[in-house]
ZAGUTOR-894290 format. One line per 4 residues: their letters; for each residue x negated, y negated, z negated of N, C-alpha, C, O. Coordinates in pm, 1 decimal. Each point is the difference from the previous one (the first is absolute). Example, Ala and Ser with C-alpha at 12.3 -4.5 7.8 and 13.67 -1.06 7.14 Angstrom:
# ZAGUTOR-894290
as = -1319.0,569.0,-780.0,89.0,-119.0,0.0,-90.0,-120.0,0.0,-103.6,1.9,-66.5 | 138.6,-106.9,138.5,-82.0,-119.0,-6.0,77.0,-109.0,-73.0,-50.9,-110.8,-16.9
//
This chain:
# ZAGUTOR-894290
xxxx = -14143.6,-9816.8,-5089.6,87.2,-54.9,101.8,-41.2,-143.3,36.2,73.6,-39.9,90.3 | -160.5,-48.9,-125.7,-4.7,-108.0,-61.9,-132.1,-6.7,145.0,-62.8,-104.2,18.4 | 43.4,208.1,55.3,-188.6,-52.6,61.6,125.4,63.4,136.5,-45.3,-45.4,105.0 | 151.8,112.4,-78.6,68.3,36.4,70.4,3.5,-123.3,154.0,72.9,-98.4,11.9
xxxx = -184.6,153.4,93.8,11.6,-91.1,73.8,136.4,-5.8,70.6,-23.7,-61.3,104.1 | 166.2,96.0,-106.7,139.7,-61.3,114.8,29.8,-53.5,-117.1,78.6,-92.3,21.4 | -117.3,110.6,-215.5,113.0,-76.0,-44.5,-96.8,-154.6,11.5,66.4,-103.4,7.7 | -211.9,92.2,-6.9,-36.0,-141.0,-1.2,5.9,-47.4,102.0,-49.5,-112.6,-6.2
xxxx = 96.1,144.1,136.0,30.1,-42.9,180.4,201.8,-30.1,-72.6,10.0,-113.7,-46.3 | 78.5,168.2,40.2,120.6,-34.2,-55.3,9.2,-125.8,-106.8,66.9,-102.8,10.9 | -148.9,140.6,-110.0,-13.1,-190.3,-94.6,-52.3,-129.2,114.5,68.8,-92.4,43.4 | -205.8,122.1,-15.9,-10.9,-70.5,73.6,126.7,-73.1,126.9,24.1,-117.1,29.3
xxxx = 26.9,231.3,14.6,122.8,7.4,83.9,123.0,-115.6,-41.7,44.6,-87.1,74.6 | 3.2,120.7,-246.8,60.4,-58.8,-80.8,-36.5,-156.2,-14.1,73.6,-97.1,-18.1 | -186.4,105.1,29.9,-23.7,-156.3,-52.2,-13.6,-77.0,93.7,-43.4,-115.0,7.8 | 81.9,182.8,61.2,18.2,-158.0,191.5,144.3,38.0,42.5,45.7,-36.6,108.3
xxxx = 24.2,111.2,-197.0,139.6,7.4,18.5,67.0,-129.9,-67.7,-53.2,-34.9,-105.3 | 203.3,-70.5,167.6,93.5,-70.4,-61.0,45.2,84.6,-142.8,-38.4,102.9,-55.6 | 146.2,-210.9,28.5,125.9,18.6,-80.4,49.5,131.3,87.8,7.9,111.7,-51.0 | 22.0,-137.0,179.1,99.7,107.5,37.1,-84.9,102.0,75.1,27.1,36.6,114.4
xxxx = -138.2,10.3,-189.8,-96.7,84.7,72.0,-23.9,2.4,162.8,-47.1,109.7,29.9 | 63.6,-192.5,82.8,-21.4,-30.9,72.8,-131.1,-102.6,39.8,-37.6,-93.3,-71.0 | -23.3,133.7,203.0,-137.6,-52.9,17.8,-18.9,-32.7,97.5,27.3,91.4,77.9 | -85.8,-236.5,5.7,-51.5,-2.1,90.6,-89.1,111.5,52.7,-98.8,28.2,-67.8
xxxx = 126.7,53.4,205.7,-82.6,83.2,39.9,-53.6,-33.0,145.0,95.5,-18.8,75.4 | -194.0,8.3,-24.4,-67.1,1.2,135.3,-50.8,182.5,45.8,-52.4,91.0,-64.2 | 97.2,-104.1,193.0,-34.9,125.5,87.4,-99.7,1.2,110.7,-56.8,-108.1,15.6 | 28.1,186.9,50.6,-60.9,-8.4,157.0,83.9,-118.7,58.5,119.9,-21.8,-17.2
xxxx = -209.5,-48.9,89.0,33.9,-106.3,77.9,14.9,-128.4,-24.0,7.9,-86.9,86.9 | -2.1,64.9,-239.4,32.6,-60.4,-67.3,139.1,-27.6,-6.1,26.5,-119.9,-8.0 | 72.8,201.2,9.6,140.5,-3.5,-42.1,-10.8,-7.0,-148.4,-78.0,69.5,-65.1 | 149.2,-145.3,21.8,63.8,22.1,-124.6,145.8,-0.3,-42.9,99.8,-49.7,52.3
xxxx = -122.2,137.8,-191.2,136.9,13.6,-39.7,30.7,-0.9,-123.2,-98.1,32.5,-66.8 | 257.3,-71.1,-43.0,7.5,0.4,-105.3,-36.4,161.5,-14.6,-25.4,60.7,104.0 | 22.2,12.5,-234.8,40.4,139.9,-7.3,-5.1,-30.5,-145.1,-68.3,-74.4,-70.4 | 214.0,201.3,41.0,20.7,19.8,-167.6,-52.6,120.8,2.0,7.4,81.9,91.7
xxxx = -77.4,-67.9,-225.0,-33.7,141.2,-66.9,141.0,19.9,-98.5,76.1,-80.4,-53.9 | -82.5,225.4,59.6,140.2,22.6,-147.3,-91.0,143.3,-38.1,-31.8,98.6,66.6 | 1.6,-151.9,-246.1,-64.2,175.6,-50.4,92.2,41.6,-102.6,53.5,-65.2,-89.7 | -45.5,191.1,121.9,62.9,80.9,-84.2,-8.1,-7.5,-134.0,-108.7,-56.1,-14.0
xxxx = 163.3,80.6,-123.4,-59.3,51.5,-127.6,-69.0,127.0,23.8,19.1,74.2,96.3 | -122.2,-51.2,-217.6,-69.0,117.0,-24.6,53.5,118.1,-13.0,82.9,13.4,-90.1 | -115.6,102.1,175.6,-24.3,128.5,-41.1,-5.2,47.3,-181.9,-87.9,-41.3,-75.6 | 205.2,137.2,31.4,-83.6,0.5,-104.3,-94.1,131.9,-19.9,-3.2,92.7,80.9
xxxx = -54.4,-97.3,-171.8,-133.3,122.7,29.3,62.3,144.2,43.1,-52.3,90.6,64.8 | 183.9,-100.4,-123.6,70.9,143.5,-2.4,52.4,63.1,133.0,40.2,114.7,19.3 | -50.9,-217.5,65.4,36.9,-13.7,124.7,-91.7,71.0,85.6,35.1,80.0,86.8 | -159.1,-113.4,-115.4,-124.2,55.6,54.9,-22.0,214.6,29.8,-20.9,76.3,94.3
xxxx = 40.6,-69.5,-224.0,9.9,119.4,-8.2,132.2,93.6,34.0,8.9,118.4,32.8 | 87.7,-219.1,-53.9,111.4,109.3,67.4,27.9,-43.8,158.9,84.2,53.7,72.0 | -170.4,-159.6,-34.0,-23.8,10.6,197.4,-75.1,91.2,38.0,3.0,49.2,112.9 | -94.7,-10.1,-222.7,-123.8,96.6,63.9,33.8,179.8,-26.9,-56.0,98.1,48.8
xxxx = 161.0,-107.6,-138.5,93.4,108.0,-14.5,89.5,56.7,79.6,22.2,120.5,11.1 | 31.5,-213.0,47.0,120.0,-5.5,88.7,-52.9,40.1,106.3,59.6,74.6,77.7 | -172.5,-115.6,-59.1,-28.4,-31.4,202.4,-179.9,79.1,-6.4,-78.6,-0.8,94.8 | 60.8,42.1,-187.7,-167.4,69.0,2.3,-89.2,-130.8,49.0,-118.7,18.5,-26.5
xxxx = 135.5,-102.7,69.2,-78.0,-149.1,74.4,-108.2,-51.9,-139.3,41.9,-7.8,-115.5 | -122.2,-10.0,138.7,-124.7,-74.1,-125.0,47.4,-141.4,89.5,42.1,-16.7,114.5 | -70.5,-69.1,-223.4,16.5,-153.7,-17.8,-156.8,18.7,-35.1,-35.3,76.8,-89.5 | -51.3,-148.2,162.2,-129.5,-83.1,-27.9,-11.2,-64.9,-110.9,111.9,-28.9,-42.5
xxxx = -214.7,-15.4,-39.0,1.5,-89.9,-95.6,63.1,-138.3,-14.2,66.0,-42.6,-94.7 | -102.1,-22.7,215.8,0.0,-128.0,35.4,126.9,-60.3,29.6,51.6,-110.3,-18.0 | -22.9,206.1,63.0,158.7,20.1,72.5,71.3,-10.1,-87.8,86.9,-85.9,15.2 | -86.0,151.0,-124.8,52.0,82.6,-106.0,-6.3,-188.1,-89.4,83.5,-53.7,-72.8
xxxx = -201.5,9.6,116.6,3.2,-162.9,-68.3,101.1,-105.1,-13.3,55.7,-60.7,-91.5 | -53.5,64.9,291.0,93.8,-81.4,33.2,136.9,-17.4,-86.6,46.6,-89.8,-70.2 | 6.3,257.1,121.4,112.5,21.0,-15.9,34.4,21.0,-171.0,112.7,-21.2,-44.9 | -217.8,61.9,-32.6,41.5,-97.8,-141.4,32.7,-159.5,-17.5,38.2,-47.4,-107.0
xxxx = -54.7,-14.9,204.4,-0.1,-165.7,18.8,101.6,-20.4,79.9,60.9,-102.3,-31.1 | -4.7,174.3,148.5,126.2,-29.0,100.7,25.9,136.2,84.0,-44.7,48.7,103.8 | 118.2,-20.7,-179.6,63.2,137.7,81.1,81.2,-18.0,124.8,118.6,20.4,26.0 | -217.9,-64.2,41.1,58.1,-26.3,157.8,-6.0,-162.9,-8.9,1.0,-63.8,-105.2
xxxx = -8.5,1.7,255.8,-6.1,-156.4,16.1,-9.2,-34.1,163.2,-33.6,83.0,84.5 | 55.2,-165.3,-68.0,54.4,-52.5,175.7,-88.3,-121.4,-25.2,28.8,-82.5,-86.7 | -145.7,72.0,170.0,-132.8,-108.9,29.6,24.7,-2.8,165.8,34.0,88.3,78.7 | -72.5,-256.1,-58.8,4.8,-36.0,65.7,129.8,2.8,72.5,-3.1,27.2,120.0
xxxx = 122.8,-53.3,-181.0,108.6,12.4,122.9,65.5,-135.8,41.8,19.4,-92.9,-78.4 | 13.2,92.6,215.3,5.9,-161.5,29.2,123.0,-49.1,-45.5,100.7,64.9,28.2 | -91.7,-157.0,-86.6,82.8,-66.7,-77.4,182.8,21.4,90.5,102.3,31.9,-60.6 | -110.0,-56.2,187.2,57.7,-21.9,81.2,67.0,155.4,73.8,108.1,58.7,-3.7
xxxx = -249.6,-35.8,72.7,29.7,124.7,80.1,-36.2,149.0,-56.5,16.3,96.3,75.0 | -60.5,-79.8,-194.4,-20.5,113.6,-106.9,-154.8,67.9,86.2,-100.1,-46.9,54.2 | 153.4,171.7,-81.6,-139.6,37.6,42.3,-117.0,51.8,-156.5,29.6,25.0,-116.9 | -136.1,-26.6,175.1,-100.2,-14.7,-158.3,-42.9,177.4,23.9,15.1,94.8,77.2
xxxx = -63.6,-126.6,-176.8,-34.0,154.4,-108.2,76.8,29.8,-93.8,-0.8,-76.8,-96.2 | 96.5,202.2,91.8,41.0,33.4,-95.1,-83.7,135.6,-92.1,-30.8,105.0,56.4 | 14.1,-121.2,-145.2,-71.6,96.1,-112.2,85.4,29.3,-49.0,76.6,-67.9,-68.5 | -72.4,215.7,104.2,154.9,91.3,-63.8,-45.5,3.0,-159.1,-104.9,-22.6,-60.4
xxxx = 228.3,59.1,27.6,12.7,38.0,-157.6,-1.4,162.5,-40.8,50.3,78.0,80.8 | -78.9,-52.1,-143.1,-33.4,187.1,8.9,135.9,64.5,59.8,13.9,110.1,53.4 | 98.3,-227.7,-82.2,129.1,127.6,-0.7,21.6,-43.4,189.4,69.7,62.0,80.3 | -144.3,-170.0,-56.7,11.8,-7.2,162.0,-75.1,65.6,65.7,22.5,35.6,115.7
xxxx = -181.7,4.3,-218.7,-69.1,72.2,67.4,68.8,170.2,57.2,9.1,22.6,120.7 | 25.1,61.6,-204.3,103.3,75.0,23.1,100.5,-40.0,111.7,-5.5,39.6,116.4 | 89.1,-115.7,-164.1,137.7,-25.7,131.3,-92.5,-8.8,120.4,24.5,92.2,77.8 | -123.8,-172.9,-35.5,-61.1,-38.1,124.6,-57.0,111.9,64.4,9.1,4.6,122.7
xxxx = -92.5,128.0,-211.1,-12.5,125.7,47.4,54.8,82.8,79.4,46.2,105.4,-43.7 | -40.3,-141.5,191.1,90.1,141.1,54.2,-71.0,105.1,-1.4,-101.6,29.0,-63.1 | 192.3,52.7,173.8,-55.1,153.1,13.4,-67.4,24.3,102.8,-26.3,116.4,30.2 | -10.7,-210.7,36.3,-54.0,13.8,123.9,-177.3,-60.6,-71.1,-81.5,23.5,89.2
xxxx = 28.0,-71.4,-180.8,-93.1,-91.9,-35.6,-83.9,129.1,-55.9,69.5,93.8,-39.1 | -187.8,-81.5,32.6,-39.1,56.3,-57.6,-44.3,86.3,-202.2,-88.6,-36.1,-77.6 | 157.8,110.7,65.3,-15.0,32.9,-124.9,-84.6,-91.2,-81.9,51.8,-82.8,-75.0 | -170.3,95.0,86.3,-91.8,-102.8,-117.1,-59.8,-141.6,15.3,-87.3,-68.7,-53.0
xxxx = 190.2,58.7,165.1,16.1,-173.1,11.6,106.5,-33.9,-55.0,105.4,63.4,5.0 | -135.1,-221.1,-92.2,161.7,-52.0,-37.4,-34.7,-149.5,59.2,-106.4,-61.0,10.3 | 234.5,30.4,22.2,-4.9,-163.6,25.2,-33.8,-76.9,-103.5,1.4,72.7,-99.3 | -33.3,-189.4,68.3,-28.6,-83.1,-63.9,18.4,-148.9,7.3,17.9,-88.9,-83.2
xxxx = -31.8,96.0,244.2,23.3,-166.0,51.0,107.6,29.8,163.0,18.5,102.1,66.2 | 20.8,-212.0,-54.3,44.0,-0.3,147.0,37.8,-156.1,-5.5,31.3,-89.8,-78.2 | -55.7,118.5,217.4,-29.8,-184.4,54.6,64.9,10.3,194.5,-62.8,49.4,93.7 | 152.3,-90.9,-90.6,49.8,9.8,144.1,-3.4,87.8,55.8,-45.0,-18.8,113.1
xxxx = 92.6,193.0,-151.0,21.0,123.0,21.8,-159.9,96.4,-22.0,-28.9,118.3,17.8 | -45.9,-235.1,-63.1,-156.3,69.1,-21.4,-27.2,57.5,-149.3,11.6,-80.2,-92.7 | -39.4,185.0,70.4,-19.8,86.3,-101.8,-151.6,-3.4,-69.9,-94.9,56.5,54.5 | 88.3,-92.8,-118.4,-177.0,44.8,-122.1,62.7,97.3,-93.4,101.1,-19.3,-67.6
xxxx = -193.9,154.3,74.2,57.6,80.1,-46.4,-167.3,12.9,-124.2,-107.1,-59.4,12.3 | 150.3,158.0,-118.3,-124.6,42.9,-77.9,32.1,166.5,14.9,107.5,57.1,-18.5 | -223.6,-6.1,54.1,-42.9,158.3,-3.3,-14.2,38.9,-90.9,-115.7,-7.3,-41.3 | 211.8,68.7,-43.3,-42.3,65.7,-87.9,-111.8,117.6,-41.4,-42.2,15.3,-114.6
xxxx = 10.7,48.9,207.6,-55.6,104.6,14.0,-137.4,-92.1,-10.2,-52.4,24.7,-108.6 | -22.7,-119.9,181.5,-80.2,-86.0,-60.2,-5.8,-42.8,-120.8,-97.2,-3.3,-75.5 | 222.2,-35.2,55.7,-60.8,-88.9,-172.3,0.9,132.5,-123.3,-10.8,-24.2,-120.2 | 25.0,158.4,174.7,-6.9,116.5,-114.8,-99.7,36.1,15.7,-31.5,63.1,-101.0
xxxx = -66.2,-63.3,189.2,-127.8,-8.7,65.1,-130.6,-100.5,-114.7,-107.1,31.5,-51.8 | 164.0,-118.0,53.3,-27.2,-175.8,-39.9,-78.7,-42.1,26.2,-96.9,-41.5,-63.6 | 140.3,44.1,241.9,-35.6,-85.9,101.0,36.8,-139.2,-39.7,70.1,-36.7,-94.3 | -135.6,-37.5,191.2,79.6,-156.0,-13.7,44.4,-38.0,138.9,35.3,-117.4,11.3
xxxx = -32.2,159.9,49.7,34.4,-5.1,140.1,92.9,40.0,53.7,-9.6,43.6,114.7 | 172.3,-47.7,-206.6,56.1,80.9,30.1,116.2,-70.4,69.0,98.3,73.4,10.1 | -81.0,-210.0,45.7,102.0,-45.2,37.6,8.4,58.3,182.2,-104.9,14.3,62.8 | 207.1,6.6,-14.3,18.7,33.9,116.7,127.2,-112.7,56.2,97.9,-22.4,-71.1
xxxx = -120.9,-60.5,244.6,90.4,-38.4,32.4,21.2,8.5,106.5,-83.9,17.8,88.3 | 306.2,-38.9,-63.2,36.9,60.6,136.6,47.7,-149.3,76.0,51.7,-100.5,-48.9 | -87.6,128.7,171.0,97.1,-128.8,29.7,157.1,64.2,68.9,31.1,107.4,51.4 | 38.5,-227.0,-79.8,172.7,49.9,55.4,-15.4,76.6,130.6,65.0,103.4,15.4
xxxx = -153.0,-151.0,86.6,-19.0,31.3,125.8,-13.1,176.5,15.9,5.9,76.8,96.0 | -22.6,-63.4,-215.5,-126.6,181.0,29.7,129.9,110.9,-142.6,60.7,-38.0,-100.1 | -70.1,142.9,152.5,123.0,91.3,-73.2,-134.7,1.7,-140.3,-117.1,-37.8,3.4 | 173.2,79.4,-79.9,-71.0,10.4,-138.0,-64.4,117.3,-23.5,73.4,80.0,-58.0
xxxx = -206.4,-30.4,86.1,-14.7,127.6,24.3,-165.3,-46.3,-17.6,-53.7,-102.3,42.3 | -10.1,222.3,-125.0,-110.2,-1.3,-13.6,-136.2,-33.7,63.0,-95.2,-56.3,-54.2 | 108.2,112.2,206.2,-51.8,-27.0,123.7,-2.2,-155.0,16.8,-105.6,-61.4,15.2 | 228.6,1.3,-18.7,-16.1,-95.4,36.9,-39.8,-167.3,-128.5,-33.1,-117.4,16.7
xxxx = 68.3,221.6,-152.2,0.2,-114.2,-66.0,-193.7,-36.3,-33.7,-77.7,91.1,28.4 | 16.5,-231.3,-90.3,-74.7,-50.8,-16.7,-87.3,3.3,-81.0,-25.4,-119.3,-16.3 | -54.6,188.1,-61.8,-27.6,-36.7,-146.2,-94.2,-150.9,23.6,-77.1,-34.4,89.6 | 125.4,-34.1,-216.4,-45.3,-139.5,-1.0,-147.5,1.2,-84.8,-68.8,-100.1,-20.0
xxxx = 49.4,186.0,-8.0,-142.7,37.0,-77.6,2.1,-102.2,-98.8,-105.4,-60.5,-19.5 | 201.2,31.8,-43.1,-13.0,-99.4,-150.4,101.5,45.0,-83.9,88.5,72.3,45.7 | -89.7,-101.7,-148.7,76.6,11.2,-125.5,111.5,-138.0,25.4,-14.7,-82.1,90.5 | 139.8,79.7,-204.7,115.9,-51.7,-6.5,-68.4,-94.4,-22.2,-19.0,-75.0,95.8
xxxx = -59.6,31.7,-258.1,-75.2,-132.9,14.4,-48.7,-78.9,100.2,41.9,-111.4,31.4 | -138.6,177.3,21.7,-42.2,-50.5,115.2,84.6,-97.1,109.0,-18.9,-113.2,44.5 | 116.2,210.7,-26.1,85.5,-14.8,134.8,70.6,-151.3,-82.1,-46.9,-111.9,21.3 | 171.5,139.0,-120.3,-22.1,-103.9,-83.0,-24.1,-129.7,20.4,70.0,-91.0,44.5
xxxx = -196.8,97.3,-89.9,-84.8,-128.8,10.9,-29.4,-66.7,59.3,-39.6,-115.3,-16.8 | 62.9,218.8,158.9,-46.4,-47.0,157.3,119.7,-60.4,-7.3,-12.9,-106.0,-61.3 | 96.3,120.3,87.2,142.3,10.5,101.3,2.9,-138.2,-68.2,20.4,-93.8,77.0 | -41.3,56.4,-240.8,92.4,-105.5,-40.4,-150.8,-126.5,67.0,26.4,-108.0,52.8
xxxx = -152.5,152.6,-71.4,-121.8,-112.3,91.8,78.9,-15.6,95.1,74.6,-96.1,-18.2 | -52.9,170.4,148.8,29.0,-22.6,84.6,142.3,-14.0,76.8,35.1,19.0,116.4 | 57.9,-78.3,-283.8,130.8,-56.7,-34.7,96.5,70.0,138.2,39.1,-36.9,110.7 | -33.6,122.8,-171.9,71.3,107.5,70.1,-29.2,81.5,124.8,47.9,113.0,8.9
xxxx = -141.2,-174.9,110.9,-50.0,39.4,80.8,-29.3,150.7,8.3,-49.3,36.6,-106.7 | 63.4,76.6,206.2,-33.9,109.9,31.0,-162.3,-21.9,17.8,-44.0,25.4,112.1 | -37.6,-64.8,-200.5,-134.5,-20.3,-59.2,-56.4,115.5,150.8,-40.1,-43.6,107.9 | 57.9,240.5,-157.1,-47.1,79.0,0.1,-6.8,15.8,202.1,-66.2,88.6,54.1
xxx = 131.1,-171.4,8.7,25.7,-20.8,105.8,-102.3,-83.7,119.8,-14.6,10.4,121.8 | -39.0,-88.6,-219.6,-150.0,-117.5,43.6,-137.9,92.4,19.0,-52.8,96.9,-54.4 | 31.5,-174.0,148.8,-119.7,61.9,77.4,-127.3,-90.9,-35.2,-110.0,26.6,48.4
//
């Protein structure tokens, strides 16, 4: 767990965080803004296996990292006007699942009605490519959703470089 590239992008993350986990952040344009992070406590291992029981869904390795470290967490949200990334917690991953979403997608993140989902049917595969995303704009449906061709790490790592920014969006 220890070479786990989102948990060494999250320390790193940690250590330019205050007392009150809040951080100077700069955006496009050069706006800036305060934003608090809030992380969850850990997943415990037992958790793992009775999500993947419950719901047939594989949890990735990496994934499976995080969420031993913060079972769910809200990055980047503006101090003021909220907002951010929220990283569901397994039991949100479930609640956030409708019936309209596709079977072997589960949510994982949402950020201003925008969904990052992980494919399961990929990571039983063990692909690494299995993140898929919708924007609010578009119904949630296979056709239309994205694959981001990276793993949770990855994405991760990006999102917190590019301190919250829709990174995957730049040309």
């Amino acid at each position: 767990m220890a070479n786990n590239v989102c948990l060494l992008a999250l320390d790193g993350l940690k250590k330019r965080l205050d007392n009150d986990n809040t951080m100077l952040v700069q955006r496009l344009r050069g706006k800036v803004y305060q934003a608090v992070f809030i992380f969850n406590p850990p997943a415990p291992e037992s958790k793992f296996e009775q999500f993947s029981k419950d719901t047939g869904w594989s949890l990735p390795a990496g994934y499976k990292d995080f969420l031993s470290v913060h079972n769910g967490a809200r990055l980047f949200r503006h101090i003021k006007n909220g907002g951010g990334y929220e990283l569901l917690s397994l039991e949100e991953i479930k609640e956030n699942h409708l019936d309209y979403m596709p079977k072997h997608w589960y949510p994982i993140s949402i950020n201003n009605g925008d969904y990052i989902f992980i494919d399961s049917n990929r990571v039983k595969e063990g692909r690494d490519d299995y993140l898929v995303r919708f924007d609010h704009d578009n119904d949630v449906s296979p056709q239309i959703g994205s694959h981001m061709k990276m793993n949770f790490e990855n994405w991760l790592e990006r999102l917190i470089i590019a301190q919250g920014t829709e990174f995957w969006h730049w040309k």
